[in-house]
PASEPA-414414 format. One line per field, with one value per residue (C-alpha): residue number from 0; y, z, x. Coordinates in nm, 3 decimals, always signed. Last residue first. Example, Ala and Ser with C-alpha at 12.3 -4.5 7.8 and 13.67 -1.06 7.14 Angstrom:
2
kekol <- c(1|0)
yy <- c(-0.106|-0.450)
zz <- c(+0.714|+0.780)
xx <- c(+1.367|+1.230)
This chain:
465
kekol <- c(464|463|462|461|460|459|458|457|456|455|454|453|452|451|450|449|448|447|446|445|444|443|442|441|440|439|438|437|436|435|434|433|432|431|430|429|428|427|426|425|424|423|422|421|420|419|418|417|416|415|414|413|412|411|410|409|408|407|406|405|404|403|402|401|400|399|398|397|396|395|394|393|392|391|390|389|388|387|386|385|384|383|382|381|380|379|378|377|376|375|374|373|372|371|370|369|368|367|366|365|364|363|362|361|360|359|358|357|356|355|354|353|352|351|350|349|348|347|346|345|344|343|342|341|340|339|338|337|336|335|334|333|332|331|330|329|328|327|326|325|324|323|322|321|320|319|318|317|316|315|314|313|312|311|310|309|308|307|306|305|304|303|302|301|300|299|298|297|296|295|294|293|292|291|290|289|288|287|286|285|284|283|282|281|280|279|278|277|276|275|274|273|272|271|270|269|268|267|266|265|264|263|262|261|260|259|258|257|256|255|254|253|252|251|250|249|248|247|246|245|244|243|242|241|240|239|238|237|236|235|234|233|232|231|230|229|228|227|226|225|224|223|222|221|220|219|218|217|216|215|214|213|212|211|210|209|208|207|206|205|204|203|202|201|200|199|198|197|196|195|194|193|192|191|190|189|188|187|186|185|184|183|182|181|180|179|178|177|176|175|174|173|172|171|170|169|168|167|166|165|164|163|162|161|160|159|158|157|156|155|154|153|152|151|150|149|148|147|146|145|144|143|142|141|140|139|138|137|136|135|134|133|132|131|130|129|128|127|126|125|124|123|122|121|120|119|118|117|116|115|114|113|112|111|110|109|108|107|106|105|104|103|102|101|100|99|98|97|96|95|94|93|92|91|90|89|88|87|86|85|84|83|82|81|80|79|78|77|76|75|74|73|72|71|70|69|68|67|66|65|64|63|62|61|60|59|58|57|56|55|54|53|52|51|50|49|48|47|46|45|44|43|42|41|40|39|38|37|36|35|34|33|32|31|30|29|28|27|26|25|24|23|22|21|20|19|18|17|16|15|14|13|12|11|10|9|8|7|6|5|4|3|2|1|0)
yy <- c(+5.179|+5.067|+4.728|+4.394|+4.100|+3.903|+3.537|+3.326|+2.942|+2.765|+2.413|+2.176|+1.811|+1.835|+1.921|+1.592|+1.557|+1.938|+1.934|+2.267|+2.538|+2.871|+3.126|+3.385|+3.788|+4.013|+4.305|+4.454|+4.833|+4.938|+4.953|+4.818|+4.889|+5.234|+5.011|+4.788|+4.407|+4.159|+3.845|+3.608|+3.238|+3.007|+2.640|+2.361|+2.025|+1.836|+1.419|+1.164|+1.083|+1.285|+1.642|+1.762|+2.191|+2.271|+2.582|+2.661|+2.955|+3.074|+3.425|+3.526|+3.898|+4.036|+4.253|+4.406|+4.271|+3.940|+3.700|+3.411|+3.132|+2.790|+2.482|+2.136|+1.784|+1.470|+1.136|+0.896|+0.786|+1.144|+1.363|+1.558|+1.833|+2.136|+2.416|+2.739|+2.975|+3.338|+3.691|+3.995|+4.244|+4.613|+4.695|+5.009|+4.816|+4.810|+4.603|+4.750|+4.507|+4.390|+4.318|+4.176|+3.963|+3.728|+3.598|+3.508|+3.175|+2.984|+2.657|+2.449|+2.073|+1.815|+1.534|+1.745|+1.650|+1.669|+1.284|+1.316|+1.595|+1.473|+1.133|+1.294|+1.559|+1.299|+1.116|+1.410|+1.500|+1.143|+1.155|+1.445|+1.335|+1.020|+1.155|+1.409|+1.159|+0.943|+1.147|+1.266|+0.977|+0.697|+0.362|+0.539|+0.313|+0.315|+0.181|-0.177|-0.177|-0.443|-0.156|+0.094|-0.049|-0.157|-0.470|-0.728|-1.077|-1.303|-1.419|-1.355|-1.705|-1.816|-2.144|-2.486|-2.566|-2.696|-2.360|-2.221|-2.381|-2.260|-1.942|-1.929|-2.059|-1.802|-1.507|-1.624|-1.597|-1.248|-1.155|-0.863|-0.847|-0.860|-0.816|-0.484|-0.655|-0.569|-0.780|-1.120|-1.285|-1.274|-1.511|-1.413|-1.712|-1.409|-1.631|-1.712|-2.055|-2.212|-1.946|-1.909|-2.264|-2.264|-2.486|-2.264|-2.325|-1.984|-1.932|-1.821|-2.027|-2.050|-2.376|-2.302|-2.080|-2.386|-2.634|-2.924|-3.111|-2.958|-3.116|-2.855|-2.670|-2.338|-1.981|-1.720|-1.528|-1.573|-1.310|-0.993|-1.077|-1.072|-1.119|-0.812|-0.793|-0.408|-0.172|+0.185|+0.349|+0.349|+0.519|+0.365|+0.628|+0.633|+0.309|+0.226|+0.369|+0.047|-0.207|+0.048|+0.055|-0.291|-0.463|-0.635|-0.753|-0.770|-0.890|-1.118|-1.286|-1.462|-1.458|-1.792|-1.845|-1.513|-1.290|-1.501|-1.616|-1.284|-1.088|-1.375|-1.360|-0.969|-1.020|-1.271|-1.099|-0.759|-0.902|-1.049|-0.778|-0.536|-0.744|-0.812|-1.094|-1.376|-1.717|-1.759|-1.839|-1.579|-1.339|-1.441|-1.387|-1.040|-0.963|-1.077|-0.947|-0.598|-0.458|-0.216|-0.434|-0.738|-0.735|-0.786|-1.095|-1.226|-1.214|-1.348|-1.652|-1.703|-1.682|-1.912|-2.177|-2.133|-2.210|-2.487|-2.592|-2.525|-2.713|-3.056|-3.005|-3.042|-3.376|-3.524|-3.457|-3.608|-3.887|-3.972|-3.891|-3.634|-3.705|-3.606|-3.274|-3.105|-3.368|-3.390|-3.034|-3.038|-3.311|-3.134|-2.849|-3.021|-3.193|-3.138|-3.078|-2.916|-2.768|-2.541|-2.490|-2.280|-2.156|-1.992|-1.871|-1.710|-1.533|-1.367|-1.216|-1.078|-0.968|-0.800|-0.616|-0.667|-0.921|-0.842|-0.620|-0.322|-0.410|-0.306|-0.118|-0.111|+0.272|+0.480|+0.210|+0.230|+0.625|+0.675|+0.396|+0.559|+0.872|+0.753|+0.626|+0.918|+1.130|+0.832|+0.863|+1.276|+1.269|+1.007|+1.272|+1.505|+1.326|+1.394|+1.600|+1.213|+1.111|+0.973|+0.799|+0.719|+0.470|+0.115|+0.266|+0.355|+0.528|+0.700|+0.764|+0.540|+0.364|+0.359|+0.162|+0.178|-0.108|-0.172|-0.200|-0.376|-0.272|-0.341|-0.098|-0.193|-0.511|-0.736|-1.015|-0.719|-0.717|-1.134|-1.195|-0.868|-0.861|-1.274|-1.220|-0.969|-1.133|-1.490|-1.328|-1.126|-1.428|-1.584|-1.372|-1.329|-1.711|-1.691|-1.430|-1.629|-1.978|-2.202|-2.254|-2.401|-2.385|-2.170|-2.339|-2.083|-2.127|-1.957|-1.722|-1.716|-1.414|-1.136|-0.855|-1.019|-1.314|-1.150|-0.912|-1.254|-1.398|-1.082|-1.118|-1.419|-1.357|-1.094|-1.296|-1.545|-1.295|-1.174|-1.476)
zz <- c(+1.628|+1.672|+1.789|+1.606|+1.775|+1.546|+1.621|+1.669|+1.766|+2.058|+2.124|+2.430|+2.508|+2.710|+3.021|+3.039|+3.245|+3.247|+2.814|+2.706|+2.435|+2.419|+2.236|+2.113|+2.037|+1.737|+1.768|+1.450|+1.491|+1.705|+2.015|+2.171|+2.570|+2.569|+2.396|+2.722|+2.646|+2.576|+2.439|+2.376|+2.290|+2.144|+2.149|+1.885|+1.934|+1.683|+1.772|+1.727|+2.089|+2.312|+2.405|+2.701|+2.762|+3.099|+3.189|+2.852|+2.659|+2.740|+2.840|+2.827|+2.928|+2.811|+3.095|+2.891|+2.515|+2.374|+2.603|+2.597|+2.828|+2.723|+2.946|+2.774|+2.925|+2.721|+2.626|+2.465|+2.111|+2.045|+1.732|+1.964|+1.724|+1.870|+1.641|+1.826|+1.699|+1.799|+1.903|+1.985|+2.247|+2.324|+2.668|+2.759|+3.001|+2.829|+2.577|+2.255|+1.915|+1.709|+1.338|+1.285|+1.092|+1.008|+1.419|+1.400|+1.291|+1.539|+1.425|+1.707|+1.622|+1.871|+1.865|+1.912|+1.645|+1.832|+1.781|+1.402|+1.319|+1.426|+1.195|+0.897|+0.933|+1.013|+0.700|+0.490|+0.567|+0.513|+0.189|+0.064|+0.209|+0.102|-0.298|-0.286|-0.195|-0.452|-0.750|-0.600|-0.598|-0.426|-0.639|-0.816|-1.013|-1.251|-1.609|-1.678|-1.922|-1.697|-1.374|-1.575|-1.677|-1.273|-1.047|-0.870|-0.981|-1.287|-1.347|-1.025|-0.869|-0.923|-1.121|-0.970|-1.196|-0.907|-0.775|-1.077|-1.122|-0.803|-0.856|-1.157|-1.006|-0.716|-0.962|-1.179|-0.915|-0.881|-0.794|-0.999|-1.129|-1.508|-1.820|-1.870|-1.996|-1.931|-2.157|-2.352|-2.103|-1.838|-2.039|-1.961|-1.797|-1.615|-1.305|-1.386|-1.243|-1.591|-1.785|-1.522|-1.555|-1.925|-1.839|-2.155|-1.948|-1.925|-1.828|-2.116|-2.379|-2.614|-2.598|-2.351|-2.121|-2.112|-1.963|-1.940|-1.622|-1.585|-1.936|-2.205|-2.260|-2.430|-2.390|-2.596|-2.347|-2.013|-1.867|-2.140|-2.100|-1.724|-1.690|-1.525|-1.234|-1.173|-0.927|-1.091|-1.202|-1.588|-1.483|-1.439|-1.316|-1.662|-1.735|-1.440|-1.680|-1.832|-1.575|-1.347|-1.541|-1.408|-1.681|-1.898|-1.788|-1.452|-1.435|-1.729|-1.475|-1.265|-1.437|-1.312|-0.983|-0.821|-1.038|-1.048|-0.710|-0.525|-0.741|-0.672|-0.291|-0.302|-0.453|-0.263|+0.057|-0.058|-0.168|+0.152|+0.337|+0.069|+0.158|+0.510|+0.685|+0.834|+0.696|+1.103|+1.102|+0.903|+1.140|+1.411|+1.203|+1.096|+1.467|+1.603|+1.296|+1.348|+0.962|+0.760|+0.835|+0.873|+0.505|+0.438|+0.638|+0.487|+0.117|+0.197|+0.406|+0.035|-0.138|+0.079|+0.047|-0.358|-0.378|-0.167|-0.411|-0.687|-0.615|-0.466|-0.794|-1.019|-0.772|-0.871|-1.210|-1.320|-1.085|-1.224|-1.565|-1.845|-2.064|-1.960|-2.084|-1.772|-1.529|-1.700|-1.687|-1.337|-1.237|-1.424|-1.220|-0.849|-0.736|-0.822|-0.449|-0.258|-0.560|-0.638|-0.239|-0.315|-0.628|-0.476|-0.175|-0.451|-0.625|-0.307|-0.224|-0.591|-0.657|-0.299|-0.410|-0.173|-0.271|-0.693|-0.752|-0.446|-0.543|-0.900|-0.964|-0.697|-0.614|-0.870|-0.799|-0.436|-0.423|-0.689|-0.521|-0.199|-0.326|-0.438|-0.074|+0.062|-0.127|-0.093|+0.308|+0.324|+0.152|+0.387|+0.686|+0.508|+0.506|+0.857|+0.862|+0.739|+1.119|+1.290|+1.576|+1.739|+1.983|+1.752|+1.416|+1.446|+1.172|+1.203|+0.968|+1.187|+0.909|+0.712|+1.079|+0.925|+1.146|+1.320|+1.690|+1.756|+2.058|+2.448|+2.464|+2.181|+2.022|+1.714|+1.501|+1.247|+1.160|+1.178|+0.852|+0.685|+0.935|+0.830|+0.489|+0.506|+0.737|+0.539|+0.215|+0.289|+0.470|+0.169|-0.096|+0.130|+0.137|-0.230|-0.238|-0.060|-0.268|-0.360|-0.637|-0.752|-1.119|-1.274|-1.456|-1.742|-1.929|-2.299|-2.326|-2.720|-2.885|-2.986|-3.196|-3.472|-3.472|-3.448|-3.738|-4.010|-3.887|-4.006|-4.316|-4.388|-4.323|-4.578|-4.842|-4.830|-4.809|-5.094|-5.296)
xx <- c(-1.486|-1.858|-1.760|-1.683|-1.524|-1.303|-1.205|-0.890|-0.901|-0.678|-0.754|-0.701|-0.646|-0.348|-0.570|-0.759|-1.080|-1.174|-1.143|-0.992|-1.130|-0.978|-1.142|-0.917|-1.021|-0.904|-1.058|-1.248|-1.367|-1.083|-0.913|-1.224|-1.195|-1.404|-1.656|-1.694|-1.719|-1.956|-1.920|-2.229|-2.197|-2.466|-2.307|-2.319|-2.213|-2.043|-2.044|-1.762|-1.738|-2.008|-2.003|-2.071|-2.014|-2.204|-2.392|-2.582|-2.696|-2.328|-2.193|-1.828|-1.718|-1.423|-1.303|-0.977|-1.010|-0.834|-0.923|-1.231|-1.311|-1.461|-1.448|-1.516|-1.699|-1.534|-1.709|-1.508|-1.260|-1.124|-1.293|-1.495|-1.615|-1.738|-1.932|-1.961|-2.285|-2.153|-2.292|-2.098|-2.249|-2.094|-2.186|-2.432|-2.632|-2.908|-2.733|-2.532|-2.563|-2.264|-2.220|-2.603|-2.758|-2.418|-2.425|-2.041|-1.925|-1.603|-1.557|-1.364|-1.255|-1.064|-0.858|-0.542|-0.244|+0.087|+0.190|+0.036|+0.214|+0.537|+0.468|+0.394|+0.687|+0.943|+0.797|+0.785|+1.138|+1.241|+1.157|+1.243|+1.573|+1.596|+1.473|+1.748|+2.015|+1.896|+1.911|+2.224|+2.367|+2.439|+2.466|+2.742|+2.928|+3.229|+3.274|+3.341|+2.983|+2.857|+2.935|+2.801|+2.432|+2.462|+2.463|+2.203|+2.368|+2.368|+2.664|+2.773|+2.935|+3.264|+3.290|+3.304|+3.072|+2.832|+2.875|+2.818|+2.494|+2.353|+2.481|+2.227|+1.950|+1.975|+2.014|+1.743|+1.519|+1.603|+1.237|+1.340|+0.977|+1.136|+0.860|+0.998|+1.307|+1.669|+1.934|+1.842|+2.045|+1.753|+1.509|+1.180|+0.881|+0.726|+0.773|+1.166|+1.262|+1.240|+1.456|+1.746|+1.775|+1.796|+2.112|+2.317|+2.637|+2.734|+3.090|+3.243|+3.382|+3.628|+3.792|+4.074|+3.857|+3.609|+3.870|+3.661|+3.619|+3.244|+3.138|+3.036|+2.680|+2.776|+2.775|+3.014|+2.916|+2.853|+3.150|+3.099|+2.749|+2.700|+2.294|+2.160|+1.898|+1.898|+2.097|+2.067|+2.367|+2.284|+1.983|+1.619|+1.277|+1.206|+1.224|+0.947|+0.695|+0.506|+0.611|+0.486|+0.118|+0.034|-0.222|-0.061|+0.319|+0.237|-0.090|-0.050|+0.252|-0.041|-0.377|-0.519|-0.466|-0.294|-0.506|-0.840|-0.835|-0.777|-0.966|-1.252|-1.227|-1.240|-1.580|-1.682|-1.636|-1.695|-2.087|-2.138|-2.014|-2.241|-2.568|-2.586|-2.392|-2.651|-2.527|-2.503|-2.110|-2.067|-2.276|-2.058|-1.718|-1.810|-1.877|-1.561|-1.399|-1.532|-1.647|-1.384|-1.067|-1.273|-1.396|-1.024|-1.033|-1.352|-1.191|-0.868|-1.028|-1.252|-0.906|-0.782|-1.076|-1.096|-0.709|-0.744|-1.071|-0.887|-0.571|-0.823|-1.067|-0.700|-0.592|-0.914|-0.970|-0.655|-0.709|-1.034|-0.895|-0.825|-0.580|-0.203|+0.006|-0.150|-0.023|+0.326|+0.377|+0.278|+0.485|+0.822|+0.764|+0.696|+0.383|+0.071|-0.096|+0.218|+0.351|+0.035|-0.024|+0.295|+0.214|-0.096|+0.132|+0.354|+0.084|-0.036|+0.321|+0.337|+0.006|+0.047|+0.349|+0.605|+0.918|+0.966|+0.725|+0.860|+1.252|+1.162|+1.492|+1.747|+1.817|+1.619|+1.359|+1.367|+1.331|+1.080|+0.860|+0.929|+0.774|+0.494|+0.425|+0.514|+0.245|+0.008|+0.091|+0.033|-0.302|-0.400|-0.314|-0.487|-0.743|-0.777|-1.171|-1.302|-1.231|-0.942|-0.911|-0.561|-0.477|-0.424|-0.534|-0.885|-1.102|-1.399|-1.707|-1.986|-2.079|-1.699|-1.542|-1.188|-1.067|-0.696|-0.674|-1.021|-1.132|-1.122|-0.839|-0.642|-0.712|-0.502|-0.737|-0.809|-0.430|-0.363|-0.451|-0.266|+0.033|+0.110|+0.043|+0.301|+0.538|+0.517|+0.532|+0.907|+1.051|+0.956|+1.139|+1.453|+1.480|+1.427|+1.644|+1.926|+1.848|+1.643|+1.462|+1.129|+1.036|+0.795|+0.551|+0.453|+0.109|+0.198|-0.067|-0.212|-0.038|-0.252|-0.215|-0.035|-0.232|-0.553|-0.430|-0.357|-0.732|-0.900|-0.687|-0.774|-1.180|-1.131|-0.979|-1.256|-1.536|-1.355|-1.337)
């Protein structure tokens, strides 16, 4: 009897804490969002599988080459020493998401985020092999068959085929596509592009194929926390309450005012088009992508109706409550201009940002040393960094004291792309010249072949005081 009453109960908690997934078959609307919506997946699928395909200069524009530690984007190189650049770009791009959901709620899940623009392709290629909503639900609901089996291997294997093209593109970001394509074709990648390729083929398949909406409403963290960053003057996908309700199905001729009603039809069209498989009218719901799906469906029906659209529409906590709206506020204002500060900043330091590195490390046994020749001699280990994309040949000279005198171990300064050279230098200078017992002297560092790419670094010459 216990073991009985113990196995019940285990089976009661399962239940409560987990609720078999429903599969949802979103139906296919059209619309201005969903216009907006694809427009949106066609340029960023578009920019991601076409990205390693662009060339700059005989190279490939876009490619984080990890091996050799540099990273081109179209003319620029940068090396591990610009993370602060990256730094700079999550900081902006947190910032943006604060920015666009204070003004229009989850603009970023509903038409940019990649599990988002890839699940819609996989529904696409969905509806072109099963057919439309009402097909699918049919095909599942029906025993397994020849045909059955058929047209379900044809989906997969599509979605199998993409996913694997997914998979070798973004390889191609971090390995050349020419080259990534050559070995492919030769079943002669090495271990970890094999293993990115698959891998990134399977996240790709599993989320968009078979996980879907669980993505969103399980395991994103924004749907979790994006309340906070909501006011009651925040655009959000709201169902018109005071309008819809009492709802009601009712033939179009009737005169709905007269009987009661509002202008909800009760359609469930809003329900079926809906990828999280929510039902708008039930108020905001973390589940909600703002895909505004609903809102297409929706004016779709009220234009057959003959009702005015806006049912269900993009408007504010205030505006359903008839109070008045601020869409711009200062929440808002203060998040643009943060914004935009950091971007203008970003970008300005990036046009005036010298591909070039100069460490400057005294001689640490010694503070100075006097020559035969009665000079004052500092010695220093110069570490060069050519961070541009070729071969450069540098000048060094040195000011700071009268008839500083520069002496190098070697005549010519070469350094190759992505290399650190190190030079020996000697200064000497009189010690009636020092003012004091540190003097601040400045190497300047210019390439012969390009006089814009130059450096200016401070050191400290040490004399007897």
């Amino acid at each position: 009897m216990a073991s009985t009453s113990l196995s019940g109960n285990v089976g009661s908690i399962e239940n409560v804490l987990y609720e078999k997934r429903q599969k949802i078959y979103p139906r296919e609307v059209h619309g201005l969002f969903a216009y907006l919506r694809i427009a949106s997946v066609i340029i960023l699928l578009g920019l991601f599988y076409g990205g390693p395909w662009l060339q700059w200069d005989g190279r490939q524009a876009l490619l984080w080459d990890l091996p050799a530690r540099k990273f081109y984007v179209f003319g620029l190189v940068f090396w591990p020493q610009d993370f602060v650049y990256l730094t700079f770009m999550l900081i902006i791009a947190g910032l943006s998401l604060f920015f666009f959901t204070a003004l229009a709620g989850r603009l970023w899940c509903g038409y940019a985020c990649p599990q988002t623009v890839w699940t819609e392709t996989f529904l696409w290629i969905e509806r072109l092999v099963e057919g439309d909503r009402s097909s699918q639900m049919r095909l599942d609901k029906a025993p397994w068959s020849l045909k059955k089996l058929g047209i379900k291997s044809l989906k997969h294997l599509l979605w199998i085929v993409f996913a694997l093209f997914t998979g070798y593109t973004f390889v191609g970001y971090f390995t050349p596509i020419h080259d990534l394509t050559a070995k492919l074709m030769t079943f002669s990648t090495g271990p970890w592009e094999t293993f990115w390729v698959l891998f990134y083929a399977f996240a790709t398949y599993g989320n968009a194929g078979w996980l879907r909406e669980q993505v969103c409403i399980y395991m994103c963290p924004y749907a979790r926390f994006q309340g906070a960053m909501f006011d009651k003057d925040t655009l959000i996908v709201s169902y018109d309450e005071r309008r819809g309700e009492p709802r009601g199905s009712r033939n179009k001729k009737l005169d709905h005012k007269a009987h009661g009603l509002g202008d909800c039809i009760d359609c469930g069209l809003c329900v079926q088009v809906c990828p999280t498989g929510i039902d708008i009218r039930k108020g905001l719901q973390y589940e909600c992508i703002s895909c505004s799906a609903c809102i297409d469906a929706c004016n779709f029906v009220m234009d057959n109706m003959g009702y005015d659209k806006g049912l269900i529409r993009y408007t504010t906590q205030h505006d359903l409550e008839g109070e008045k709206t601020r869409v711009l506020r200062p929440r808002v204002y203060i998040y643009g201009a943060v914004l935009l500060a950091l971007v203008v900043g970003l970008s300005y330091s990036i046009v005036i940002r010298v591909p070039l590195e100069l460490d400057i490390i005294r001689d640490r046994n010694q503070l100075y040393r006097e020559t035969n020749d009665g000079l004052i001699e500092n010695i220093y280990t110069l570490k060069i960094m050519n961070m541009d994309n070729r071969q450069h040949q540098y000048r060094l000279r040195a000011e700071g004291i009268n008839g500083l005198e520069l002496i190098m171990d070697q005549p010519e300064i070469i350094v190759e792309t992505g290399t650190v050279a190190d030079i020996t230098a000697r200064l000497r200078a009189e010690e009636s010249d020092l003012k004091s017992r540190s003097n601040k002297v400045l190497f300047y560092l210019e390439a012969e072949d390009n006089q814009n790419l130059h450096i200016i670094k401070e050191g400290r010459f040490l004399g007897p005081g």
